[in-house]
C-alpha positions as CSV (number, residue, x, y, z in Angstrom):
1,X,13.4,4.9,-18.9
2,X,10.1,4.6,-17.2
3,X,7.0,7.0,-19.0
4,X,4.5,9.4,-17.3
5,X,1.2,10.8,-19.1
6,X,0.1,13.8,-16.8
7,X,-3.2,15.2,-17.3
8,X,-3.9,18.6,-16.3
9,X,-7.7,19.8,-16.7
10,X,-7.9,23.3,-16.7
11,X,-11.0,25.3,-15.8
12,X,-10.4,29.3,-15.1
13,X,-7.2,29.0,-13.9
14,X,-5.2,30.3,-16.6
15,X,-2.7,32.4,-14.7
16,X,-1.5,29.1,-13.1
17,X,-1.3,26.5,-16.0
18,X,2.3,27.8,-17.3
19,X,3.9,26.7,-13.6
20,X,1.7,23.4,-13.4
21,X,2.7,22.2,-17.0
22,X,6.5,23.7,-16.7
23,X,6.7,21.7,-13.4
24,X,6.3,18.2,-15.2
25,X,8.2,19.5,-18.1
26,X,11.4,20.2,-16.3
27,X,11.2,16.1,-15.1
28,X,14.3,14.4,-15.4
29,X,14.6,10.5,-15.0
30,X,11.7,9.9,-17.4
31,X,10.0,10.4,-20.3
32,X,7.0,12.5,-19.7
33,X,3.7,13.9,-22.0
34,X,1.2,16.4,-21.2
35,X,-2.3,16.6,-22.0
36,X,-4.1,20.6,-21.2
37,X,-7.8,19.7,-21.3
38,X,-9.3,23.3,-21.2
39,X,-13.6,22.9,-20.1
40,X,-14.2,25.3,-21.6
41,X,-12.4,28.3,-19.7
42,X,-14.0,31.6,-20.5
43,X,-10.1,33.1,-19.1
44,X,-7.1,33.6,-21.6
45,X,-6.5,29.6,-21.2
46,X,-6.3,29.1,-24.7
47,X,-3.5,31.7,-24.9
48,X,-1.7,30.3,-22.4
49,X,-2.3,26.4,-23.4
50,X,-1.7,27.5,-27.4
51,X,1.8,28.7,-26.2
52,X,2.8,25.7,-24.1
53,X,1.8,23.5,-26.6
54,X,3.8,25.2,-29.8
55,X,6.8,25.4,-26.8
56,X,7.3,22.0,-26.6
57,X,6.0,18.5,-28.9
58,X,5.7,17.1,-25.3
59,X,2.6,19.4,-25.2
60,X,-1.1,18.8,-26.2
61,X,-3.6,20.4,-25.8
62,X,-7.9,19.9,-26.3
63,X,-10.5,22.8,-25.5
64,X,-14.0,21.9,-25.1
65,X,-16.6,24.1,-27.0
66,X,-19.0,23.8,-24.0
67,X,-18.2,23.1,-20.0
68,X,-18.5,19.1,-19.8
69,X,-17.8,19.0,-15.8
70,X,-14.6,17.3,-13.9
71,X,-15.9,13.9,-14.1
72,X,-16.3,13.8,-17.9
73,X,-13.0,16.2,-18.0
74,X,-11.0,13.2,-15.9
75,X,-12.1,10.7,-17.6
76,X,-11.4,11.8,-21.3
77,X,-7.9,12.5,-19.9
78,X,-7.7,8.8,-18.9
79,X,-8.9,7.4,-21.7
80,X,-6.2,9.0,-23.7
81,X,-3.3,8.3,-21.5
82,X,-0.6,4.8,-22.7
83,X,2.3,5.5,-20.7
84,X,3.6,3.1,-18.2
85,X,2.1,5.7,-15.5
86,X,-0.5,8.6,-15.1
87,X,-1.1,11.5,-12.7
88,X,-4.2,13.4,-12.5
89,X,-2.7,17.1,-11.6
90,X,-5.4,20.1,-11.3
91,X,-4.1,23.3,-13.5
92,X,-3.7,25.2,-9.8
93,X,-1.0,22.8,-8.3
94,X,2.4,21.1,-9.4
95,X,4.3,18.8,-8.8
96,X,7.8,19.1,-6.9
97,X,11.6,18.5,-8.3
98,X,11.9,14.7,-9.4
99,X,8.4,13.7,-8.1
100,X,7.3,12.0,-11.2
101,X,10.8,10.5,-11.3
102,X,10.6,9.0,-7.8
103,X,7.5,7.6,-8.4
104,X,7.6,6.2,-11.6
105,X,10.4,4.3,-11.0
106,X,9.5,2.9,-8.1
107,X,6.5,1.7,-10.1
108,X,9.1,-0.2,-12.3
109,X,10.3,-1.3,-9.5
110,X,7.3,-2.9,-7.9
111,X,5.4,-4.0,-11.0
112,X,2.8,-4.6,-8.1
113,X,2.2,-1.5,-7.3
114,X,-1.4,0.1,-8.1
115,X,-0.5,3.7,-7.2
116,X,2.5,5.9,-5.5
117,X,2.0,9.3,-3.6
118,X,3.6,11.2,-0.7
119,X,3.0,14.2,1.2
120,X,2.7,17.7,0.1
121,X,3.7,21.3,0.9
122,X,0.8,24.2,0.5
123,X,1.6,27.7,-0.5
124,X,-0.9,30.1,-0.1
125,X,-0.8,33.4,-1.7
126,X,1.1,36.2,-0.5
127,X,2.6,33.8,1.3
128,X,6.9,33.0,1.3
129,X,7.0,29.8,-0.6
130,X,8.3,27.0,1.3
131,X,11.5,25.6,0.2
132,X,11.1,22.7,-2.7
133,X,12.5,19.4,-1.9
134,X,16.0,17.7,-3.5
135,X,15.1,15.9,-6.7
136,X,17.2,13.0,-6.3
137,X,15.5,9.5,-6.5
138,X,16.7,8.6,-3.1
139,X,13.3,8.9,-1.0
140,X,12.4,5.9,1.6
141,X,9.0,4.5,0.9
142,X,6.3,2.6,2.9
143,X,4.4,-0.2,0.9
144,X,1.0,-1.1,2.1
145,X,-1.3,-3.9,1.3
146,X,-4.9,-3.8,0.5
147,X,-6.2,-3.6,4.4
148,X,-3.6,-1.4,5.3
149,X,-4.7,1.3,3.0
150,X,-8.2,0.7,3.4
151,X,-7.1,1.3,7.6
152,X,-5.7,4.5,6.8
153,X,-8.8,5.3,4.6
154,X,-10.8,5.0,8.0
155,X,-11.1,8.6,8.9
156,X,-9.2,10.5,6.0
157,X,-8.6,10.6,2.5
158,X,-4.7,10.2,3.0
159,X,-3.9,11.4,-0.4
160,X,-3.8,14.6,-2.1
161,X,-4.5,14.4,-5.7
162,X,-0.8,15.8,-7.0
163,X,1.2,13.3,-5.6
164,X,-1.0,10.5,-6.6
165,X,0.9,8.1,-9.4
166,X,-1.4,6.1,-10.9
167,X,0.0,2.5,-13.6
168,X,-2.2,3.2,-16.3
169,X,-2.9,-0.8,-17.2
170,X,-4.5,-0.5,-13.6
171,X,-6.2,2.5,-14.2
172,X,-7.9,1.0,-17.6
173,X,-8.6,-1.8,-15.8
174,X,-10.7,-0.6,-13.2
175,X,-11.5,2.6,-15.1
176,X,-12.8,6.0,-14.3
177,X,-14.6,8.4,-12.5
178,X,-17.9,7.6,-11.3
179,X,-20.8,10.7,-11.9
180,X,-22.3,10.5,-8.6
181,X,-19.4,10.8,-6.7
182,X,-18.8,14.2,-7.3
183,X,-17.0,15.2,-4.1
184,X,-15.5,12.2,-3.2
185,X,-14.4,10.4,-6.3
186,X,-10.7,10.3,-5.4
187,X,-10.9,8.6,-2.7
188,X,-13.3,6.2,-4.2
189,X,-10.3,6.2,-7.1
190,X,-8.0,5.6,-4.7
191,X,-9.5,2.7,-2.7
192,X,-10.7,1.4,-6.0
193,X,-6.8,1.2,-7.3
194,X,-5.6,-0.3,-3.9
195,X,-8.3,-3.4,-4.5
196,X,-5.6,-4.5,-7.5
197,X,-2.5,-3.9,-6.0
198,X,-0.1,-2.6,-2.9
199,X,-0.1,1.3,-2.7
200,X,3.2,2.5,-2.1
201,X,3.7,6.2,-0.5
202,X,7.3,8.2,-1.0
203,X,8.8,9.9,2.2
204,X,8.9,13.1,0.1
205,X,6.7,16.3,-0.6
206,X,5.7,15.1,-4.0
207,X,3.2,17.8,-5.0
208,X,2.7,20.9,-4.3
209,X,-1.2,22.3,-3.6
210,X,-1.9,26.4,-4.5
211,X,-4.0,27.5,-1.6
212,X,-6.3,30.5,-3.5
213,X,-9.3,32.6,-3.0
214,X,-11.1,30.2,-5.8
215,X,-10.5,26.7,-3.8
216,X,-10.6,27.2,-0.8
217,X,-13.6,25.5,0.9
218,X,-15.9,27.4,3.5
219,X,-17.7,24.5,5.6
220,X,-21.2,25.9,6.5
221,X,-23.4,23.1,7.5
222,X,-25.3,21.9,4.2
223,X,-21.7,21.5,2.6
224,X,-20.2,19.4,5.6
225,X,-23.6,17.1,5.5
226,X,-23.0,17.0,1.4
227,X,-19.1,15.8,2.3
228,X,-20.4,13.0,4.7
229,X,-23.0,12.0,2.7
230,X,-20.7,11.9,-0.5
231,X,-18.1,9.6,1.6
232,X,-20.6,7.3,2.7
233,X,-22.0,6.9,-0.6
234,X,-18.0,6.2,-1.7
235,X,-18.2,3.6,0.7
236,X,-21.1,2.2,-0.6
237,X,-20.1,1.9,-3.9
238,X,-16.2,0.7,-2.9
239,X,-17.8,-2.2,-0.8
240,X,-20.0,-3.1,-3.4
241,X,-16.7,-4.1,-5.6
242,X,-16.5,-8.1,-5.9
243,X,-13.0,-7.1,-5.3
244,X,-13.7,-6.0,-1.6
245,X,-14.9,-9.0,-1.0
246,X,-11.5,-9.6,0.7
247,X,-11.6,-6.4,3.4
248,X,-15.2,-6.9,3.8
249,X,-15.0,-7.1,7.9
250,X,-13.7,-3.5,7.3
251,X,-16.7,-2.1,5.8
252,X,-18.0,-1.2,9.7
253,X,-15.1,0.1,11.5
254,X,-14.9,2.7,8.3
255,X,-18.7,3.6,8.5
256,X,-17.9,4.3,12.2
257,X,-14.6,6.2,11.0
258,X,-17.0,8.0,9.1
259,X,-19.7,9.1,11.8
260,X,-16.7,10.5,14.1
261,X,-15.9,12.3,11.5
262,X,-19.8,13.6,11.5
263,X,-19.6,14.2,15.1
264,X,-16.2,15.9,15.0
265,X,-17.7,18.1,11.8
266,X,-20.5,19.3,14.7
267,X,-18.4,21.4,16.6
268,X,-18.6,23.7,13.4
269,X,-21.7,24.4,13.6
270,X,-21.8,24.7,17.4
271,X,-18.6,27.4,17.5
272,X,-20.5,29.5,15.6
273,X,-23.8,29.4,17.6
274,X,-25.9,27.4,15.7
275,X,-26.3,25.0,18.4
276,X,-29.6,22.8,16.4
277,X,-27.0,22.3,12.9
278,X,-24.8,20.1,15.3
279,X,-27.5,18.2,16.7
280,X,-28.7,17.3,13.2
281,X,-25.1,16.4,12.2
282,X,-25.1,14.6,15.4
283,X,-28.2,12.9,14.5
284,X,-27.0,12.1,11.1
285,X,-23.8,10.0,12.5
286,X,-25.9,8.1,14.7
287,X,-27.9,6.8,11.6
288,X,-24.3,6.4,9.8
289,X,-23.1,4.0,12.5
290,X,-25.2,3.4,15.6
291,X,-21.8,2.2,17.2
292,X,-20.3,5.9,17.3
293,X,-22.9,6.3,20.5
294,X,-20.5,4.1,22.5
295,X,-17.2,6.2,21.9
296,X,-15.6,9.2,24.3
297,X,-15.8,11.7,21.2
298,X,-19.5,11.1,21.0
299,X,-20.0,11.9,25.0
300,X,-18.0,14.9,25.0
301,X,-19.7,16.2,22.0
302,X,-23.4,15.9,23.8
303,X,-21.8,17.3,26.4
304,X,-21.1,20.2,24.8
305,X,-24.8,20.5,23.4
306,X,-25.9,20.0,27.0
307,X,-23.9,22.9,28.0
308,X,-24.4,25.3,25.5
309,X,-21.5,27.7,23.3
310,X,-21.1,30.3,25.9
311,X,-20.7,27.7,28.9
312,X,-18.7,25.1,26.9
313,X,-16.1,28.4,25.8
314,X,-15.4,28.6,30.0
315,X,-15.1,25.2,30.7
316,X,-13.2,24.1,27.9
317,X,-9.5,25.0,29.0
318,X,-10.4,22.4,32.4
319,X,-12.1,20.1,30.6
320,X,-8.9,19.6,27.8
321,X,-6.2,19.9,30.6
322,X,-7.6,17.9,33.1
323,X,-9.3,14.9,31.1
324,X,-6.7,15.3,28.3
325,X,-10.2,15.5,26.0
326,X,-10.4,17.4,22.9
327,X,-12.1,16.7,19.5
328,X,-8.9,16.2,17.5
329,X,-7.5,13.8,19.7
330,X,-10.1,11.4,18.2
331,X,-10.6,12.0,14.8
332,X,-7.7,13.6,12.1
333,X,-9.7,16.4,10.2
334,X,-11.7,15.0,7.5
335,X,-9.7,17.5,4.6
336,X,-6.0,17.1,6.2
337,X,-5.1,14.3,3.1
338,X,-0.9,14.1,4.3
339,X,0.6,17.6,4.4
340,X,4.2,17.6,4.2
341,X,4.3,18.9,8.2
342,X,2.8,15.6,9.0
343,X,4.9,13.5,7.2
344,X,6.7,10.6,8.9
């Protein structure tokens, strides 16, 4: 029977760990550990981890005596994971009805195989929860190599860190978190992973994301420029890899990915007035990848400058019916990593 270690750092989000641990818990089709690693939560946490943990032997559980950060968190949990397979899963999500299952033995299946993951369903609260999916084992799958993943990488980070099943020899290998790359280290992980082996992803919601006052993201300027300049500086590293020696022709068309994503991120700015935040952001694609200059999404988004808020709100209904042009027909949002709606 195939073996998952799941770690599940917890940080002030005690009123969720019972659901996130009892969802890998109730996994059937494998044999499954759990590791709480509580940074220090100044919330009942240690209540709630104490009483998971004398629950069930399957249960441990570590609490820092001062905040160490995410990265250092991650990687600890890493370090003590052995089983045939690892999954990173934040204390606020789970993961769905034989999703550890599926993936694991697809692993076994495909000794190849760097990393599985598959779409995921949101609830948000107050919200009706969406209905879970079947956890039987039968779930098509796409496999892709190297360059395909990195071609999916181009404009998105496809995955969402609860579905992502990790073969912890791999994950040794190529080991953990990197510091700088505070806001973008899973995608680095993920790219990373797919340099030592085929990715595989499940045609099943395999995690689930909690959608809450505390993690939801609010993109004012200064933190969109601090998610492009993360990504590029994930690209940097990734390409830096002797491994990536082998999609090194791609390291261009993803910079460019990159600064349509920058010039898409503009028409924040610019919807709420502040017309000189998306000419910076427009400015700081350009010096990203002078190539985006050349592309449709860059013309209609000068054009929009030209024109101003209140004239590019009158126009905009022509423009998008008669020249079939809008923003998102270029670019998939830069935080949409493979929601269940979108799956194939």
């Amino acid at each position: 029977m195939p073996s998952v270690d799941v770690i599940i750092p917890c940080y002030r989000y005690a009123d969720f760990l019972a659901e996130s641990v009892g969802s890998v818990l109730a996994t059937e089709g494998c044999d499954v550990r759990v590791l709480i690693l509580d940074d220090a939560s100044p919330d009942h946490t240690p209540e709630v981890a104490e009483a998971l943990r004398r629950a069930d032997s399957r249960v441990e559980y570590i609490r820092h005596a001062t905040n160490r950060g995410h990265i250092a968190t991650y990687n600890e949990g890493l370090d003590w994971a052995r089983a045939e397979c690892l999954l990173l899963l934040s204390a606020d999500d789970f993961v769905t009805p034989g999703a550890l299952a599926r993936a694991a033995h697809l692993m076994q299946a495909r000794p190849d195989l760097s990393l599985v993951y598959g779409p995921f369903v949101s609830i948000e609260e107050g919200q009706p929860r969406p209905e879970m999916p079947p956890s039987d084992l039968d779930a098509e799958h796409a496999i892709y190599d190297t360059r395909q993943f990195f071609a999916l990488n181009r404009y998105v980070n496809p995955i969402h860190t609860s579905t992502a099943v990790v073969r912890t020899a791999i994950q040794h290998r190529v080991g953990g978190y990197r510091a700088e790359l505070t806001h973008s280290g899973d995608q680095e992980m993920w790219l990373r992973l797919a340099l030592h082996g085929p990715v595989a992803r499940i045609d099943r919601p395999q995690g689930v994301w909690r959608r809450h006052g505390s993690n939801m993201s609010s993109y004012y300027y200064e933190e969109m420029l601090r998610d492009i300049n993360q990504r590029k500086l994930m690209f940097d590293t990734v390409f830096g890899y002797p491994e990536a020696a082998v999609v090194a022709d791609m390291e261009e068309p993803m910079r460019l990915g990159l600064a349509m994503s920058a010039v898409r991120h503009a028409s924040q700015p610019f919807d709420r007035g502040d017309v000189d935040g998306a000419k910076r952001m427009m400015r700081h694609a350009a010096g990203l990848s002078p190539a985006v200059r050349r592309t449709r999404l860059w013309w209609l988004q000068n054009a929009k400058l030209a024109m101003g808020p209140r004239a590019w709100q009158a126009v905009r209904p022509v423009v998008t019916k008669r020249l079939g042009l809008s923003l998102g027909s270029f670019v998939a949002p830069i935080d949409d990593p493979d929601p269940v709606q979108n799956a194939r």
